[in-house]
Structure formats: structure tokens, C-alpha cells
Backbone as CSV, one residue per row, in Angstrom:
resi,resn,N_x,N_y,N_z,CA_x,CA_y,CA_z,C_x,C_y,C_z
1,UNK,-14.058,7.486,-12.273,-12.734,8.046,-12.496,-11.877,7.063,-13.292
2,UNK,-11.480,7.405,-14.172,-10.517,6.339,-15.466,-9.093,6.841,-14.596
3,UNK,-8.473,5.350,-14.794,-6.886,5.104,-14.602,-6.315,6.068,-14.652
4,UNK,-6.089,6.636,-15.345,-5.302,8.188,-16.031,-5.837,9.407,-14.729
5,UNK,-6.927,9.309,-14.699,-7.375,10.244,-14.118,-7.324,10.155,-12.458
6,UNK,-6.967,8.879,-11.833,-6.644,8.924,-10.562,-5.342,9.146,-10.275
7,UNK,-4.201,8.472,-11.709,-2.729,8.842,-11.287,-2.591,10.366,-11.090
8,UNK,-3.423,11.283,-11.763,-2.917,12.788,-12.205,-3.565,13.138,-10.851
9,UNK,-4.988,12.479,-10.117,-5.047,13.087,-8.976,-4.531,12.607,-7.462
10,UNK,-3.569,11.024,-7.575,-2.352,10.871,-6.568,-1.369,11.863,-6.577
11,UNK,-1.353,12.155,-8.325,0.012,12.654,-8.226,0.057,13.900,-7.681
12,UNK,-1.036,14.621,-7.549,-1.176,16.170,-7.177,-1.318,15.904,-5.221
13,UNK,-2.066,14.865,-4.852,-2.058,14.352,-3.535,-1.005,14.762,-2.812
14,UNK,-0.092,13.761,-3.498,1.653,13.597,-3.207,2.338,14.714,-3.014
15,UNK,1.986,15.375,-3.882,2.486,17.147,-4.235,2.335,17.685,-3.022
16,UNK,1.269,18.052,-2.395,0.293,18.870,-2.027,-0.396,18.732,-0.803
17,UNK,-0.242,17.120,0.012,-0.548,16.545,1.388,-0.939,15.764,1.425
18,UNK,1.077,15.338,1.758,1.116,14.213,2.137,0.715,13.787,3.857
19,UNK,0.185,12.848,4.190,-0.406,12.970,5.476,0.812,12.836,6.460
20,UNK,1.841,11.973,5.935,2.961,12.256,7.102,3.392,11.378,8.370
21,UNK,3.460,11.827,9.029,3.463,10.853,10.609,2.122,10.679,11.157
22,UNK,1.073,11.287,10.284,-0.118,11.125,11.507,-0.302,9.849,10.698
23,UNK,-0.441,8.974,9.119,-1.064,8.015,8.684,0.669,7.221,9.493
24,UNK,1.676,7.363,9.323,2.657,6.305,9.880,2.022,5.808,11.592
25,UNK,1.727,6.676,12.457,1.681,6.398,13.727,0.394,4.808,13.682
26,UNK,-0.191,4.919,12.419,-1.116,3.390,12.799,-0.723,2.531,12.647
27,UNK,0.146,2.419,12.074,1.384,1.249,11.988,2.288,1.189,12.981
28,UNK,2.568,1.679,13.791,3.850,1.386,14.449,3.802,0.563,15.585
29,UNK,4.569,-0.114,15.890,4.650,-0.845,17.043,4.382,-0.414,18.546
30,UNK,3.786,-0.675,19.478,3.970,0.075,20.156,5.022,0.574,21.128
31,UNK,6.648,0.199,20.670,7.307,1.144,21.428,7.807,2.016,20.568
32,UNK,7.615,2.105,18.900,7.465,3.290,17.929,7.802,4.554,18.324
33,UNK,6.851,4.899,18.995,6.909,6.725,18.875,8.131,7.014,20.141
34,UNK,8.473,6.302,21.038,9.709,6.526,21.633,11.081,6.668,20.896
35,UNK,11.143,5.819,19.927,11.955,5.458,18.609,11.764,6.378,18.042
36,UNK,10.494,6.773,17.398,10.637,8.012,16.586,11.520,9.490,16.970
37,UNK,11.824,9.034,18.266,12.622,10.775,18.695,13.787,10.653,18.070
38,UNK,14.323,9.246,18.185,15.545,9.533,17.566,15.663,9.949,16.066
39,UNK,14.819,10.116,15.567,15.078,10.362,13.792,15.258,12.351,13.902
40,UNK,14.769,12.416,15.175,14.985,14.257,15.075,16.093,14.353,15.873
41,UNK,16.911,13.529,16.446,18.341,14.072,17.228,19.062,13.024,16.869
42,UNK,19.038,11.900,15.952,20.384,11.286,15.705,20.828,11.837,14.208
43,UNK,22.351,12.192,14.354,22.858,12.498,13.018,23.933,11.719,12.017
44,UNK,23.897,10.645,12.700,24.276,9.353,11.378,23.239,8.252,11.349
45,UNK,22.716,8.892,10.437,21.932,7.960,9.175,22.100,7.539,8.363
46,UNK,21.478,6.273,8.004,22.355,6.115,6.463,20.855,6.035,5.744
47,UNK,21.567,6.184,4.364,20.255,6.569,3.709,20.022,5.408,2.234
48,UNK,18.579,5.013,2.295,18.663,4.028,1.798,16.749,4.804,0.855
49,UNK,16.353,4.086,-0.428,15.052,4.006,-1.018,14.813,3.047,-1.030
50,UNK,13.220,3.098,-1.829,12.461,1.991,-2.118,11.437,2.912,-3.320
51,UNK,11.301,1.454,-3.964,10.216,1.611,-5.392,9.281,1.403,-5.074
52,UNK,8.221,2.055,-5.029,6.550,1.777,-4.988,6.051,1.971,-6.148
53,UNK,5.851,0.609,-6.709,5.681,0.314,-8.687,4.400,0.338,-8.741
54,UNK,3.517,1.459,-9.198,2.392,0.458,-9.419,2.135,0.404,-11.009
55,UNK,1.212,-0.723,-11.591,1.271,-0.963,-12.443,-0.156,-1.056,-12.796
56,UNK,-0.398,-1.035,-14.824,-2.035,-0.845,-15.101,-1.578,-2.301,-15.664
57,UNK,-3.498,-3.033,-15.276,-3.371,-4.512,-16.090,-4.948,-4.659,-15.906
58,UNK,-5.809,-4.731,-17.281,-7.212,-5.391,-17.101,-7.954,-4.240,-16.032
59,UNK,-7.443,-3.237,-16.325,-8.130,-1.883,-15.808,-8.756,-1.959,-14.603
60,UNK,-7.341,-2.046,-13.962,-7.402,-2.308,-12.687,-5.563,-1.642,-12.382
61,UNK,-5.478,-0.880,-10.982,-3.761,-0.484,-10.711,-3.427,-1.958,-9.862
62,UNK,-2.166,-2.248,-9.366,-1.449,-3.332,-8.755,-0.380,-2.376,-8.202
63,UNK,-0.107,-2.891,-7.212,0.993,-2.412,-6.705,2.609,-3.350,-6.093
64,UNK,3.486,-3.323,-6.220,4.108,-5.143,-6.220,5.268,-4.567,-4.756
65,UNK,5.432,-5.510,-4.098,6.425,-5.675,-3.479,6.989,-7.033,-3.578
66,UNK,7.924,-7.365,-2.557,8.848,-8.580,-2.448,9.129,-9.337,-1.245
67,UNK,9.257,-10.838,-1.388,10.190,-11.235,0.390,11.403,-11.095,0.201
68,UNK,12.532,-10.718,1.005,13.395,-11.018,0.822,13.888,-12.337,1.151
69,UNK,14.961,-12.926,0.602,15.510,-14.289,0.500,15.895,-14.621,2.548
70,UNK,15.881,-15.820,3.090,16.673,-15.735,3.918,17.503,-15.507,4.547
71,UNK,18.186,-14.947,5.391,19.813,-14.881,5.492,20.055,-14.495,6.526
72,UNK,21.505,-13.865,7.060,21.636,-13.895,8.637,21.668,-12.527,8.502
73,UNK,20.076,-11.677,9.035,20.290,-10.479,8.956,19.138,-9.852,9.625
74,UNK,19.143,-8.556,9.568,17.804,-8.293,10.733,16.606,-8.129,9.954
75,UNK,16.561,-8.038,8.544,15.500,-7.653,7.779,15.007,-9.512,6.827
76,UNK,15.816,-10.680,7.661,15.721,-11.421,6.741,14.301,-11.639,6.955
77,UNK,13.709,-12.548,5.328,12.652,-13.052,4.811,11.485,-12.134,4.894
78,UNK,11.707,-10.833,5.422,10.452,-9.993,5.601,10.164,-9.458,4.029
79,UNK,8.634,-8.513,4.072,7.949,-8.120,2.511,8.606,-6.738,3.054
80,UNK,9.200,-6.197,1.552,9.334,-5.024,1.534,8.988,-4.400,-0.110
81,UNK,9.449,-3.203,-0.283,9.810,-2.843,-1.474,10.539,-2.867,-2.379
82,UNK,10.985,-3.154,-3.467,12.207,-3.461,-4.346,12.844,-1.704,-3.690
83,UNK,14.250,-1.978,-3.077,14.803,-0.796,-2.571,16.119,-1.315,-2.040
84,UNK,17.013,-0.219,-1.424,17.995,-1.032,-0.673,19.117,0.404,-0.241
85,UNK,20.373,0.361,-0.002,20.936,1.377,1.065,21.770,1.895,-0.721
86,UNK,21.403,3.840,-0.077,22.141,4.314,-1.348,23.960,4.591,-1.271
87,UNK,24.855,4.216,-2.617,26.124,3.809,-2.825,26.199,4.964,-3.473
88,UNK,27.974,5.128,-2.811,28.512,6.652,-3.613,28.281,6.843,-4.889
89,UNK,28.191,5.847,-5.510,27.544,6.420,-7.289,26.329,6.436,-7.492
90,UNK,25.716,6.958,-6.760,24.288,7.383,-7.099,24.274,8.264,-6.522
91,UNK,23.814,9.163,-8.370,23.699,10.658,-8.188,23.267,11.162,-7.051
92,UNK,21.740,11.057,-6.854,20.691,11.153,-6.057,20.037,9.778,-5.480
93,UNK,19.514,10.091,-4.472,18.903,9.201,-3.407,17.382,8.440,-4.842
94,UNK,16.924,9.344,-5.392,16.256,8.782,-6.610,17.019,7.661,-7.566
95,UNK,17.960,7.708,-7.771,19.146,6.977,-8.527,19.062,5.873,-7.569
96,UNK,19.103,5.701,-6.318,19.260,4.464,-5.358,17.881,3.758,-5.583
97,UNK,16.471,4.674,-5.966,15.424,3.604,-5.830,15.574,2.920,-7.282
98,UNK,15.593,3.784,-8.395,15.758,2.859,-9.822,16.631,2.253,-9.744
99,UNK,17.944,2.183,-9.672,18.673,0.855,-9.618,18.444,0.138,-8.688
100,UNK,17.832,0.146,-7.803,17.711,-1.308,-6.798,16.675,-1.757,-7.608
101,UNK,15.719,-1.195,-8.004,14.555,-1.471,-8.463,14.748,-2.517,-9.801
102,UNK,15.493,-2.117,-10.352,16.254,-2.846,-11.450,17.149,-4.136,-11.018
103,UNK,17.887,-3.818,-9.732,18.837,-5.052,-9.659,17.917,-6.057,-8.870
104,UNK,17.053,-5.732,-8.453,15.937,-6.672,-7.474,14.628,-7.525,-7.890
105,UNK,14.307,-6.459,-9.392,13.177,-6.797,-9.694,13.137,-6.876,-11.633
106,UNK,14.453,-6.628,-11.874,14.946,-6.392,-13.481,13.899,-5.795,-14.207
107,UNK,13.301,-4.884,-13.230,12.869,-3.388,-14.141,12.971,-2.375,-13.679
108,UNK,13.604,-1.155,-14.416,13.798,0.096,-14.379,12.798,0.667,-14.810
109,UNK,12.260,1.548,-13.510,10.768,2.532,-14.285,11.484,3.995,-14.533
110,UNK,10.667,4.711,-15.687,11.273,5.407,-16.389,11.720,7.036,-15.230
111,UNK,11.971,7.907,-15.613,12.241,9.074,-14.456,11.111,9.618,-15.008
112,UNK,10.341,9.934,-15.749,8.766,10.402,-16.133,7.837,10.026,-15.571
113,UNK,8.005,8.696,-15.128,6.875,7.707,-14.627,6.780,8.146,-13.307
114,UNK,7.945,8.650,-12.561,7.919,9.182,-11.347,6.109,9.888,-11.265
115,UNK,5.455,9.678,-9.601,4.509,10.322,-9.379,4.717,11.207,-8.110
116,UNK,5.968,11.209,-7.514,6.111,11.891,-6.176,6.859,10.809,-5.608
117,UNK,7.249,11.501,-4.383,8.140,11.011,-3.246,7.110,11.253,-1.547
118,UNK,7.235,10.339,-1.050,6.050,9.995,0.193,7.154,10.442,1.501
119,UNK,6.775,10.527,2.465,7.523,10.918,3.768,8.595,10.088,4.175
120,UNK,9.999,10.434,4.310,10.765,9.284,5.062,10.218,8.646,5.996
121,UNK,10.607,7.289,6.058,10.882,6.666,7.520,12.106,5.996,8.199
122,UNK,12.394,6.290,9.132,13.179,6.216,9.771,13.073,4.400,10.713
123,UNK,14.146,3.641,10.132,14.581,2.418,10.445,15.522,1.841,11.788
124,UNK,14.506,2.002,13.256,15.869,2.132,14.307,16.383,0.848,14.000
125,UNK,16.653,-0.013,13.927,16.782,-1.346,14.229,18.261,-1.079,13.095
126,UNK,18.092,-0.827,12.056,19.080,-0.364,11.004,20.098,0.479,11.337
127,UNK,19.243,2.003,11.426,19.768,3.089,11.351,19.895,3.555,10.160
128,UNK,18.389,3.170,9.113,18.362,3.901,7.888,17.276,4.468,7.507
129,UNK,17.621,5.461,7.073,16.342,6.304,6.796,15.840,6.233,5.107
130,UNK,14.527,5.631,5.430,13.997,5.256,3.866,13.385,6.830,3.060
131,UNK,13.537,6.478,1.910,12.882,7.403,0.796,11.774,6.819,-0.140
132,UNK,10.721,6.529,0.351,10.215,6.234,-0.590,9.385,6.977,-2.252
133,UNK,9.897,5.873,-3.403,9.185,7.191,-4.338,8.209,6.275,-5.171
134,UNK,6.925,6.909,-5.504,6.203,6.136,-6.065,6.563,6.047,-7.709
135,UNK,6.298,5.250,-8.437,6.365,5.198,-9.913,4.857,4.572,-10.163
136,UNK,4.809,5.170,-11.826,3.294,4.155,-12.482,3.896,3.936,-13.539
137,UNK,3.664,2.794,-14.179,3.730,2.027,-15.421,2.906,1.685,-16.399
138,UNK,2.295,1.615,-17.410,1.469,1.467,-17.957,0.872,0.552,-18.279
139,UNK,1.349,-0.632,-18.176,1.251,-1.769,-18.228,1.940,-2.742,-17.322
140,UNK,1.689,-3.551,-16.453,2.487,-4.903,-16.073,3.915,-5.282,-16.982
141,UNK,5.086,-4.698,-15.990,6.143,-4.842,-16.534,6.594,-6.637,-16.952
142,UNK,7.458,-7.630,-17.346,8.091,-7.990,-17.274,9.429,-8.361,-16.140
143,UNK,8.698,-9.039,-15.149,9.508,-9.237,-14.448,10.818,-9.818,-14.308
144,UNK,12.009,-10.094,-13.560,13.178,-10.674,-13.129,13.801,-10.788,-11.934
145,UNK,13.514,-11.650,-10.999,13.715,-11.623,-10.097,14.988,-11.825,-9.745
146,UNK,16.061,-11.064,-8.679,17.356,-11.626,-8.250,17.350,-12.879,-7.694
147,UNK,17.566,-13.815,-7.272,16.955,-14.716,-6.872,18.184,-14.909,-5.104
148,UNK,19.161,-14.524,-5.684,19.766,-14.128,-4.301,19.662,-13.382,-3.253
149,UNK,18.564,-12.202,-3.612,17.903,-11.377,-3.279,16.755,-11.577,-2.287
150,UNK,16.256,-11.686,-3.839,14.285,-12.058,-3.675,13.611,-13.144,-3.737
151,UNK,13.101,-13.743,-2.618,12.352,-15.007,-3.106,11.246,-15.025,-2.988
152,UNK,10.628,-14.210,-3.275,9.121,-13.757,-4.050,8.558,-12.612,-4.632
153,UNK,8.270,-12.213,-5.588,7.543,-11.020,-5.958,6.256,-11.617,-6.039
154,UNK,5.603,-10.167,-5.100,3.960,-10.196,-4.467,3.107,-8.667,-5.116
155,UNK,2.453,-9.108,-6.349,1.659,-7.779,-6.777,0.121,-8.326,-6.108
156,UNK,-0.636,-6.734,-5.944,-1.402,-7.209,-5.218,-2.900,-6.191,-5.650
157,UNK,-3.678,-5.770,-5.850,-4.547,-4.702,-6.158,-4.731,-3.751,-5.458
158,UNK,-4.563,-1.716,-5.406,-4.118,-1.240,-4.777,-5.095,-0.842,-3.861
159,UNK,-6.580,-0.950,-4.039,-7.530,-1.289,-3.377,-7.692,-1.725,-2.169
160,UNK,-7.121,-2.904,-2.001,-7.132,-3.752,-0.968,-6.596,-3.311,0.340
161,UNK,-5.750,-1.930,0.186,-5.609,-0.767,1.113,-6.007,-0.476,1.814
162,UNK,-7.298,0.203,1.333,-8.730,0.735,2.096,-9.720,-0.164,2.861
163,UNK,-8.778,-1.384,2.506,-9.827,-2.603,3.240,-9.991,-2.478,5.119
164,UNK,-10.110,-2.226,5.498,-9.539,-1.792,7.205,-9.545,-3.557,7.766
165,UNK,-10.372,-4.677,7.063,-10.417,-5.939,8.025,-8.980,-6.303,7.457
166,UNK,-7.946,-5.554,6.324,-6.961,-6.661,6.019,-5.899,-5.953,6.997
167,UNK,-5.918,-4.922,7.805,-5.354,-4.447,9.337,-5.551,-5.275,10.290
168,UNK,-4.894,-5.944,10.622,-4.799,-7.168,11.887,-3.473,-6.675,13.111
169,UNK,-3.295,-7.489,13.791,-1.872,-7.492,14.855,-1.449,-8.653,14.900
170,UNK,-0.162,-8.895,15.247,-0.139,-10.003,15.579,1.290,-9.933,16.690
171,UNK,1.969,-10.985,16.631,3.298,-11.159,17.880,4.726,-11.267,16.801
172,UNK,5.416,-10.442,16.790,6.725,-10.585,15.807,7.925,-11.119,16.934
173,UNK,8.019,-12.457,16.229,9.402,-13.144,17.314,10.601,-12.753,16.688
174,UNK,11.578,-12.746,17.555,13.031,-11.894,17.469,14.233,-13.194,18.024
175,UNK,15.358,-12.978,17.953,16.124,-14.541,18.799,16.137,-13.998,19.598
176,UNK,16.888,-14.822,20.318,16.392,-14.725,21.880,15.567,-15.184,22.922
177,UNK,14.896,-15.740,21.660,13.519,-15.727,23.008,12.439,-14.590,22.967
178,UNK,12.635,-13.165,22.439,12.140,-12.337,22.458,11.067,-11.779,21.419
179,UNK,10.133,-11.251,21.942,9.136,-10.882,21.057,8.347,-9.578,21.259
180,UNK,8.257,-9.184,19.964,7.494,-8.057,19.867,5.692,-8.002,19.596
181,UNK,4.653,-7.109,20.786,3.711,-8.201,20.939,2.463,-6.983,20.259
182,UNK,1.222,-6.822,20.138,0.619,-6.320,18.898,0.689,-5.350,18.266
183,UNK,1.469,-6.130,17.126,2.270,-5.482,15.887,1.090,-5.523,15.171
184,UNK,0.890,-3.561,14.466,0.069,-3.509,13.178,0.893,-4.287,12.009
185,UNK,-0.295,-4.622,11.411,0.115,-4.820,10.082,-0.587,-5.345,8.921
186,UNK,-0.754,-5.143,7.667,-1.318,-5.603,6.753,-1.272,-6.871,6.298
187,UNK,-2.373,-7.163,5.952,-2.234,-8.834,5.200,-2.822,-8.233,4.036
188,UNK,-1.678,-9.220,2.976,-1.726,-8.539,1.819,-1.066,-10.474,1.010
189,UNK,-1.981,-10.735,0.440,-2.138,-12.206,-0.199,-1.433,-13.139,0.611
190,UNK,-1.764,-13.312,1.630,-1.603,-14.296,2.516,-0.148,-13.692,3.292
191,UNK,0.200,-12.849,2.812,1.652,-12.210,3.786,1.276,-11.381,4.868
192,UNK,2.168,-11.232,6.306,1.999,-10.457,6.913,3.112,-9.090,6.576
193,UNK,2.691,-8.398,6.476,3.431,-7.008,6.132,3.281,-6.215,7.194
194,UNK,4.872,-6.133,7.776,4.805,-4.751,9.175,6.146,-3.995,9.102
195,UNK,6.146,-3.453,10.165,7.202,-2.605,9.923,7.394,-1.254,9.041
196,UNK,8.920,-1.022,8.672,8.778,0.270,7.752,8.030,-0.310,6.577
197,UNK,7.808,-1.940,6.049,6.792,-1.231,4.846,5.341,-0.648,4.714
198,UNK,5.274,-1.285,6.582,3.556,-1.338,6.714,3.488,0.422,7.049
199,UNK,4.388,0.793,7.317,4.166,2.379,7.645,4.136,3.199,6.162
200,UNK,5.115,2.645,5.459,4.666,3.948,4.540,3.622,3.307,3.658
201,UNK,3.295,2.157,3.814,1.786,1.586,2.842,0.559,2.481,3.881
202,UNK,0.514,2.422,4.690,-0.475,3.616,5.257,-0.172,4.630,5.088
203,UNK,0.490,5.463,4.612,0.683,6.922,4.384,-0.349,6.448,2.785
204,UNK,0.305,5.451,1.828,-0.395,5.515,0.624,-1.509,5.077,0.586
205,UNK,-1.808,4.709,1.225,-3.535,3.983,2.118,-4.285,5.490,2.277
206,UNK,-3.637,6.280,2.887,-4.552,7.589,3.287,-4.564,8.510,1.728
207,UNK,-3.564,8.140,1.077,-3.778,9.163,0.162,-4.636,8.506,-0.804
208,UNK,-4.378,7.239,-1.512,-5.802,6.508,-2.126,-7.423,7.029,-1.294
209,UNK,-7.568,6.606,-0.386,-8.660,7.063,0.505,-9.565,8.207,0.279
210,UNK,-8.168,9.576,0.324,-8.213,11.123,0.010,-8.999,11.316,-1.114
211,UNK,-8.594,10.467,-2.395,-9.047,10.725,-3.675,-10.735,9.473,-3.932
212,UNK,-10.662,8.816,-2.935,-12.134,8.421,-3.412,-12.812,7.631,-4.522
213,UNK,-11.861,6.823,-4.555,-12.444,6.036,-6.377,-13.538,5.659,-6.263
214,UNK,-14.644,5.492,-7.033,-15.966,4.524,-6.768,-15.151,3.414,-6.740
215,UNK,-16.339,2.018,-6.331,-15.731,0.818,-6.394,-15.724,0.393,-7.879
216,UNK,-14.823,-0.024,-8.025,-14.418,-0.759,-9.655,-13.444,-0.375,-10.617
217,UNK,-13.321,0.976,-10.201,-12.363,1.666,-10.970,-11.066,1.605,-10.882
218,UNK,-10.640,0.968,-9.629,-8.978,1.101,-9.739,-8.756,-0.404,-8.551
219,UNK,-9.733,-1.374,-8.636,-9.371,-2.515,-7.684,-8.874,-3.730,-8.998
């Protein structure tokens, strides 16, 4: 299957079934699905995206996320997506993932490039409900990092998905004293990735999967 020919059959994936909460539930923590009730009876949310970039390089896809910078906050230094909470001037909740995407990562992917939009997830700890939308690029953009922002951009091969040994657990410490104890999550170039990004990277985990590449074609 050539490059071209797996985006046109994600993109129909995406369209057409998406897997939903059943690929989120392998990610979640285990007091998760108690949490999850509230996304069907609480009605202030705030609503926030994220960019899922992937990119062609040496005929092979990549897919990039980020750490965020330190700071006094509940999401500090964790990997996420170039994304962030959507502001009254943006048109659409789509408008919130390209400009973050731009102010985080100083590239704007085009509104063509769009391949679909993946299942919300719902952020208790926040109280924001993510949108994620995928984009493809044709090439390895030109990066720019905020640096107040971001203190790392992490591309990674989109392959490495389907790997099931790079699914581990581990113990996520909290202040306090407190800790959250086996947490799914991906290792993805030496990062641990959990949380809402590790949930909707398994929704895109199942849909890569769905479509079946031989090996070589898209690692």
C-alpha cells in the first residue's frame, strides 16, 4: 500500500468507524470509567482541540507531538498534542486546532490537509473536552517551537502504535503525596505518554490496525 493510498484509506476509516470509547477504555486509568459518567451529565465544559500532524519523510508517515514547558499547572511537563482551550475568535472548534497548532509548533496545516476528526475526550481533572482532528502533510514541515510553551517537539513513526510491548503501566505521582497507580500508557522515544493523549492515540492505534499496512510501508 503506497503513502497516498493509506491516507485515502484512514481517511474513509475516520469517516465511517471510528472505534470510539471501546479503543479509549485501554487507556484509562483505572478510576476512568467512573469519570467518564460525568462527560454525559455535566454541562459546563469548556472546549478545547488538538493537532494530530502527521507527516511524509523517506517514505515512511511520522506523527509529532510535544512536552509541555514546566509550570504551576495540572498538565505541567506532560506529552501532548500541539492544541490548547478554544477563544471567542475562533470561528469553529477546527479554527482552535490550527491556530494552536501554529502558535505551538509555527505550522499551520492547510484546511485540505484535514483527514477527519476522532472522538472527543473528556478531561476531568480540567473540565475540558478535547477535539481531536487529524491533518497529513506532505512532507516534514519546518518546525518552530514556542519555547514558552513547548520544551520539546517529539515526531515519532506512526507504526510504532501497533507495537503492543511499547503499552506498559506505570505509577503517576500527584502533590501531596499522592499517586495514581497502573496507569496505561505508551512509550513513545523514551517518553511516557498517558492520559487524554494516550486515549485518543489508541483510538488512532485501532484505526491504523483496521487498515493493515504490510510491514515497511508506512513505519
Amino acid at each position: 500500500m503506497e503513502i497516498n493510498d493509506f491516507i485515502s484509506a484512514l481517511k474513509h476509516q475516520v469517516a465511517t468507524a471510528l472505534p470510539g470509547e471501546r479503543a479509549h477504555e485501554k487507556m484509562y486509568p483505572s478510576n476512568r470509567k467512573e469519570e467518564n459518567f460525568v462527560v454525559k451529565t455535566e454541562q459546563k465544559f469548556r472546549e478545547s482541540a488538538v493537532a494530530i500532524l502527521l507527516y511524509h519523510e523517506n517514505d515512511a508517515l511520522n506523527c509529532v507531538l510535544t512536552q509541555r514547558q514546566v509550570y504551576d499547572g495540572k498538565h505541567s511537563g506532560q506529552i501532548s498534542f500541539p492544541g490548547g482551550k478554544k477563544e471567542d475568535f475562533d470561528a469553529e472548534i477546527l479554527h482552535t486546532a490550527l491556530r494552536e497548532c501554529e502558535e505551538e509548533i509555527g505550522f499551520r496545516p492547510d484546511t485540505d490537509s484535514i483527514i477527519g476528526r476522532l472522538t472527543e475526550v473528556y478531561i476531568p481533572v480540567s473540565g475540558f473536552v478535547v477535539h481531536p482532528f487529524i491533518f497529513y502533510h506532505f512532507e516534514k514541515p519546518t518546525f518552530s517551537l514556542n519555547e514558552r510553551e513547548v520544551a520539546e517537539l517529539i515526531d515519532f513513526p506512526l507504526l510504532h502504535l501497533i507495537d503492543e510491548q511499547r503499552v506498559e503501566t506505570t505509577t503517576i505521582p500527584f502533590e501531596g503525596n499522592r499517586s495514581l497507580k497502573d496507569v496505561p500508557y505508551f512509550s513513545i522515544e523514551g517518553k511516557v505518554v498517558w492520559g487524554a493523549t494516550a486515549i485518543i492515540l489508541s483510538e488512532l492505534k485501532e484505526l491504523v490496525k483496521s487498515i493493515k499496512p504490510k510491514r515497511g510501508e508506512t513505519n
